[in-house]
Structures are given as C-alpha cells and as structure tokens.
C-alpha positions in Angstrom: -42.1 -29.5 -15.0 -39.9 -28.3 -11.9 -39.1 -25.2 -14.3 -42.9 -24.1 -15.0 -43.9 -25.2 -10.8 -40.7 -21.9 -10.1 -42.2 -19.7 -12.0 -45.8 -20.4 -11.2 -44.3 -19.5 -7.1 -42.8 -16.8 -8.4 -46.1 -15.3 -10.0 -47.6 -16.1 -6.9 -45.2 -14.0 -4.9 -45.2 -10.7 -6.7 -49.2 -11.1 -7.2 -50.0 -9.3 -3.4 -46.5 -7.0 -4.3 -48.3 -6.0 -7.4 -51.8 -5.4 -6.4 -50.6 -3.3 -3.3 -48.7 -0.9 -5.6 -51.3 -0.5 -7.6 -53.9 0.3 -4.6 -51.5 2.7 -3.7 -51.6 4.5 -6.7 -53.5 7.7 -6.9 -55.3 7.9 -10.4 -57.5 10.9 -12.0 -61.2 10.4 -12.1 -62.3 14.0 -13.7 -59.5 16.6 -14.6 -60.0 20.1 -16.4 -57.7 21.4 -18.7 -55.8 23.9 -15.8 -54.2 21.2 -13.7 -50.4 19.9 -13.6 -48.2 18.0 -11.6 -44.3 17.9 -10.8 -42.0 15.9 -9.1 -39.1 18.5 -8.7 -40.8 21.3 -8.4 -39.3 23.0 -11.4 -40.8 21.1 -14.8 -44.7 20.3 -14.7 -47.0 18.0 -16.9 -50.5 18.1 -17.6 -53.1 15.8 -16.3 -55.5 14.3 -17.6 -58.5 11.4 -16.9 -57.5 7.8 -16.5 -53.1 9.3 -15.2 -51.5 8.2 -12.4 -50.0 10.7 -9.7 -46.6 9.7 -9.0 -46.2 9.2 -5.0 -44.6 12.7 -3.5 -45.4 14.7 -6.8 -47.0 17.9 -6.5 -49.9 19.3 -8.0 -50.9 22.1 -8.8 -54.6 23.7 -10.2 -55.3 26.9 -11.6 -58.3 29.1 -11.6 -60.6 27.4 -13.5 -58.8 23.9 -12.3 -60.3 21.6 -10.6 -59.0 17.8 -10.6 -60.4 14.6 -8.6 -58.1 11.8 -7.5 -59.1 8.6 -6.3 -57.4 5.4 -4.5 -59.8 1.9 -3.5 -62.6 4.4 -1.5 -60.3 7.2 -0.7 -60.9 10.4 -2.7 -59.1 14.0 -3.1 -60.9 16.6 -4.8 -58.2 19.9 -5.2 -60.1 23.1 -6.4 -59.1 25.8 -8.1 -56.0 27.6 -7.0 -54.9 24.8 -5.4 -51.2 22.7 -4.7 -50.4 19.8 -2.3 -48.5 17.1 -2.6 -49.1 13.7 -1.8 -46.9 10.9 -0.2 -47.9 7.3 0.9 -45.6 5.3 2.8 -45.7 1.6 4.4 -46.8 -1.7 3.1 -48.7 -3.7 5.5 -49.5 -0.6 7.1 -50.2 2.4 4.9 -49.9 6.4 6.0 -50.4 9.3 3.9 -49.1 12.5 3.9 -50.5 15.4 2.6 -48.6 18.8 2.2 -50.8 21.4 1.5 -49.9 24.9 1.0 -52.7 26.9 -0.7 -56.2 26.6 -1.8 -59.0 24.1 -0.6 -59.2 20.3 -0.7 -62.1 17.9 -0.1 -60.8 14.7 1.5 -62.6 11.4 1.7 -60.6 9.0 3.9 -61.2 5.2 4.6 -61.9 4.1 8.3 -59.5 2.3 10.3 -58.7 1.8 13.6 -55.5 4.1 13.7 -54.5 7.4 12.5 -53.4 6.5 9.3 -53.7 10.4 6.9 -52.3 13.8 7.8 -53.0 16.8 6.0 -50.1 19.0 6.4 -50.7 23.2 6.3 -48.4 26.6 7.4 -50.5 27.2 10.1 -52.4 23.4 11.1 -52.4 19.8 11.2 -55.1 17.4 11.1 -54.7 13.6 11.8 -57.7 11.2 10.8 -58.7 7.7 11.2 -61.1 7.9 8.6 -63.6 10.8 7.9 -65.0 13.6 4.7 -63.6 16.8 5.6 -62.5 19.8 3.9 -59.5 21.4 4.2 -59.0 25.3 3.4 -55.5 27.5 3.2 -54.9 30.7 2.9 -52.1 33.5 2.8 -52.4 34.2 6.6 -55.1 31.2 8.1 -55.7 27.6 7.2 -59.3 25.8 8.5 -60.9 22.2 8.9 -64.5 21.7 8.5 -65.8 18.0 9.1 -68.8 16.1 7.8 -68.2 12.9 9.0 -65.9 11.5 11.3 -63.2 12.9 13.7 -60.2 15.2 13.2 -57.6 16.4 15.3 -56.4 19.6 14.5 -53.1 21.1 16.1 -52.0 24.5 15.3 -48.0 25.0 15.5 -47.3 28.1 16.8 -49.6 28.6 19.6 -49.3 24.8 20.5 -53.2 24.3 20.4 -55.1 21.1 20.0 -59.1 20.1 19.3 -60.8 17.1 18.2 -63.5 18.2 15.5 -66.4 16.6 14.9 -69.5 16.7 12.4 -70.9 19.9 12.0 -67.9 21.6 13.7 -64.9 23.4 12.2 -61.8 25.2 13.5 -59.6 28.1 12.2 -56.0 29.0 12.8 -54.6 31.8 11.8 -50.9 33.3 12.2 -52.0 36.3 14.3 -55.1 34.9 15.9 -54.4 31.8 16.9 -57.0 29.1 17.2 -61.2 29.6 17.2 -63.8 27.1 17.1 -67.2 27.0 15.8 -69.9 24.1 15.4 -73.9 24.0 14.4 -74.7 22.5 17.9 -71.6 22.7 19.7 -68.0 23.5 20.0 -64.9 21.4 20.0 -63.1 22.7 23.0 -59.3 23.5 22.7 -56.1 22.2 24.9 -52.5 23.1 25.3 -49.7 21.3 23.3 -46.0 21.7 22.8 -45.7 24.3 20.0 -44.1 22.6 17.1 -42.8 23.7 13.5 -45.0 23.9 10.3 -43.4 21.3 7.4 -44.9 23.3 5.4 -44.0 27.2 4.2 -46.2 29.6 3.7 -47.3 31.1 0.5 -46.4 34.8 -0.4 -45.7 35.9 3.5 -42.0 36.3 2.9 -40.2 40.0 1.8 -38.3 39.3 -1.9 -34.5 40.2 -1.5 -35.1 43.1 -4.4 -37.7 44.6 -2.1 -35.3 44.5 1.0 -32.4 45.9 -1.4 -34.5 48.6 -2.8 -35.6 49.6 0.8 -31.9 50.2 1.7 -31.2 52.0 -1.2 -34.0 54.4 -0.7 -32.5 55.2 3.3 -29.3 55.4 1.7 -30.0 57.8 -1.1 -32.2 59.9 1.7 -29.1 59.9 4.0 -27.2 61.3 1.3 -29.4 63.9 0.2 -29.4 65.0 4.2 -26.0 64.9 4.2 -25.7 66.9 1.2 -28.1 69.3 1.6 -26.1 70.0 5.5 -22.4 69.9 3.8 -24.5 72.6 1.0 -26.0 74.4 4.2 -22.2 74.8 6.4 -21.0 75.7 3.3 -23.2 78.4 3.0 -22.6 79.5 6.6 -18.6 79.5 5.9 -19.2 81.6 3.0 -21.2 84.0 4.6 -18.5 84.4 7.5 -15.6 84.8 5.2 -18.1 87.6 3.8 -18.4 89.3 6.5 -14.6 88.9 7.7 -13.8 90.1 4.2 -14.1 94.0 5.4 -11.8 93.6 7.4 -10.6 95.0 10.7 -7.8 96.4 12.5 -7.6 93.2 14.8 -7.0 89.7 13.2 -6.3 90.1 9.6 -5.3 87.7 7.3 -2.9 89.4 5.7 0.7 91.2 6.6 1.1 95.2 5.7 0.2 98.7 6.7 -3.6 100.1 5.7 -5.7 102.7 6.9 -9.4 101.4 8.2 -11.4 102.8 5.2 -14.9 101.3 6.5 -16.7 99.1 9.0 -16.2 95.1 8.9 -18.1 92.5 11.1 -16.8 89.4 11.5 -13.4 86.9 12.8 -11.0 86.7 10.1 -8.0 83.9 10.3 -4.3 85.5 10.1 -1.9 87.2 11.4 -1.8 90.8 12.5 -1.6 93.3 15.1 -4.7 95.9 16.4 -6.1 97.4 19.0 -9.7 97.9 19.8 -11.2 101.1 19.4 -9.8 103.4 17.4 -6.5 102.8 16.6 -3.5 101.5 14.3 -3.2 98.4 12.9 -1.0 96.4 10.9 -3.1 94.7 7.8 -4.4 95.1 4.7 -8.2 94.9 5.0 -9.8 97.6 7.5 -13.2 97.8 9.5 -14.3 96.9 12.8 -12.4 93.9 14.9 -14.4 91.8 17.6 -15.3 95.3 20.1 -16.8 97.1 17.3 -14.5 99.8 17.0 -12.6 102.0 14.0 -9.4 101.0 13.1 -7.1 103.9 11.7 -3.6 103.1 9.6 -1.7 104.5 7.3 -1.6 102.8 3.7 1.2 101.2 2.2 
C-alpha cells in the first residue's frame, strides 16, 4: 500500500514537469515539402505536419517553403526564403528568443504583463508583451509592421528606439538608419546606447578567395609595370651603348692607338686619353667626344 501511495506522489510531481515541457514545445501545423531544420548548423532534416522543433534548432525554408509552428496560442508562420532559430528558456517564467537572419516571419504572441519574446535581427530588435506582427529581413535593412499590440524596436548601430503600434511600422537599415511610418500616425524615435547585433548578417561579408584574388590582380599589375619599366631602361641603356659604340677620341672603353674614322655621339665607360676638337687620342673606337669635335690618330 505505502509502495503504490510513492509512486502515486511521484506521478503527481512530474505531472506540472511534464505538461510544461510539452507547452513549451513548438510543433508543425502546415509544412510544404521545402522546409528543414538543424541543430548544429551543418546536417538538416526535413519537416513535416504533426514534428516537434527542437528548442535552439534552426530552420530554414526555401523558395516555395513555407512552414507554420504553433505553441498553446502562440504562432510562427516562416515564409519562403526564410531561417531563424528559436530558443525558449525559464519555467515558471517563460522567454523566447528569436534569431532571425533572413526572410519574413509572422509572429502571433500571447499577452502578458511583461516582455516575455524577442525577435533578434542584423540590424533590429523588437521586445513584445504580446501582439501579431510581422517581421521582415533583408541583405542590407530589417522592418517591423504591427497589427495588434505594441513593439519596441531598437536598432543597434545608431542606438535608436520606438514603440510601434497598430497600423505603424519601422525600418532600419545599415546605411540609413531608422524611419517610421503609420496609416494615422507615427511612432516617434529616441536615443539609446548603441549596442551589437547577436545576429550576423547574410551575404554582406567579402569571401577570402575574393580578397586573395584582388591581391593577386595588384600584384600581377605591379609586375607587369615593373617589367615593362626594367624592358623600357633597358631599352634606353641599349640605345646609349649605341650611340657610344662610334666612339670618340675622349673616353673610350678600350686601350690602343686609332685614327677617328667618323662621327660618334654619346659617353662611353673606359679608360683613355683625348682632347676635344680635333686631335689625337689614344683608343680604339673614333668619333666625336662630349664637345663635338674630330678626333684624329694613327691606327695600330
């Protein structure tokens, strides 16, 4: 009897333990055939009506995708070209996260008297009590539009803040900053303490191939100027030990008697012995040294 009274406590115990995780649970109302979730981010399973999303997974829709998720009265509808991940955290008193970082969401969110669900972006936050809103993100700009309900938006880098109502929406984007915009009237915007996104943005970063391939191309265009100048002095040098090759009576590069036989322009490396004008000279090659005049000699 004493035995059968235990575990009859026991069931009692783990009965409100039970029925909390499973009102925690996030199950799939309607799926189509392009959605998938993960749990590390590298191996992904399909889902399908009637599954339960693991807390923290991932999921992920594709173009045609479209999945609706549903907890108690709380609803997540994730359209096409869509991934966030959800995490729930607490007991007695329950908070969602969710990490959004592309594509739009429809979020139905129970009432209570504390902020209880964020909706994590790149470029926004929004905190709710309890409200339908919808949630979009893009490659450069994330936006909240609200049916029902209130939502406090913050955007990270310009540390902006506004409260958005029914009929009301606000935009942040990267370059921008934050903009407003309601049916009757608009939610007006404060100053916060600029914070940092939890969330990374999709596509906006360089791929180390592209910055690699960029430094090879300068590299390979630096050569090809360097090469074409070593080509060019080259050039230059040839055509001075062209001109030097006539010779004159002044420098020489070479040792010997000569006669000056014809008319040189140029400065030729050597040793040797001349005069300017007309004169004798000491060196094969003849012509014209620096003054421009003929060299005479005798040849060897």
């Amino acid at each position: 009897m004493l035995a059968v009274f235990r575990i009859i406590v026991v069931a009692w115990i783990l009965m409100p333990a039970a029925a909390l995780a499973a009102a925690d649970d996030w199950r799939v109302v309607k799926a189509t055939d392009q959605v998938t979730y993960s749990i590390d981010e590298t191996h992904w399973m399909s889902l399908r009506a009637g599954d339960v999303v693991p807390n923290r997974a991932s999921v992920s829709t594709g173009p045609h995708g479209r999945v609706q998720l549903s907890r108690g009265v709380e609803n997540i509808t994730f359209h096409p070209n869509t991934r966030a991940s959800i995490t729930t955290t607490g007991v007695l008193s329950r908070k969602t996260e969710v990490l959004q970082q592309i594509g739009a969401l429809d979020l139905e969110i129970e009432k209570r008297s504390q902020p209880h669900t964020t909706v994590q972006t790149p470029y926004l936050a929004a905190v709710v009590k309890g409200t339908i809103f919808h949630v979009t993100v893009g490659k450069t700009k994330a936006s909240v539009s609200v049916d029902r309900g209130l939502v406090q938006v913050t955007s990270f880098d310009r540390g902006q803040q506004s409260n958005v109502g029914p009929r009301q929406s606000v935009t942040v984007d990267n370059k921008t900053g934050m903009t407003v915009g309601g049916q009757r009237s608009r939610p007006q915007i404060t100053s916060v303490e600029p914070t940092v996104a939890k969330v990374p943005a999709l596509g906006t970063t360089k791929l180390a191939g592209e910055t690699k391939a960029s430094g090879a191309k300068s590299t390979s265009s630096a050569a090809g100027k360097g090469s074409s100048s070593s080509a060019s002095n080259a050039g230059n040098n040839a055509d001075s030990k062209g001109n030097s090759s006539s010779g004159s009576s002044g420098n020489s590069g070479s040792n010997g008697n000569g006669k000056s036989g014809g008319n040189g322009n140029g400065n030729s490396s050597g040793s040797g012995n001349g005069r300017n004008g007309s004169g004798g000279g000491n060196g094969n090659s003849s012509g014209n040294d620096n003054s421009g005049g003929h060299g005479k000699g005798k040849d060897k």
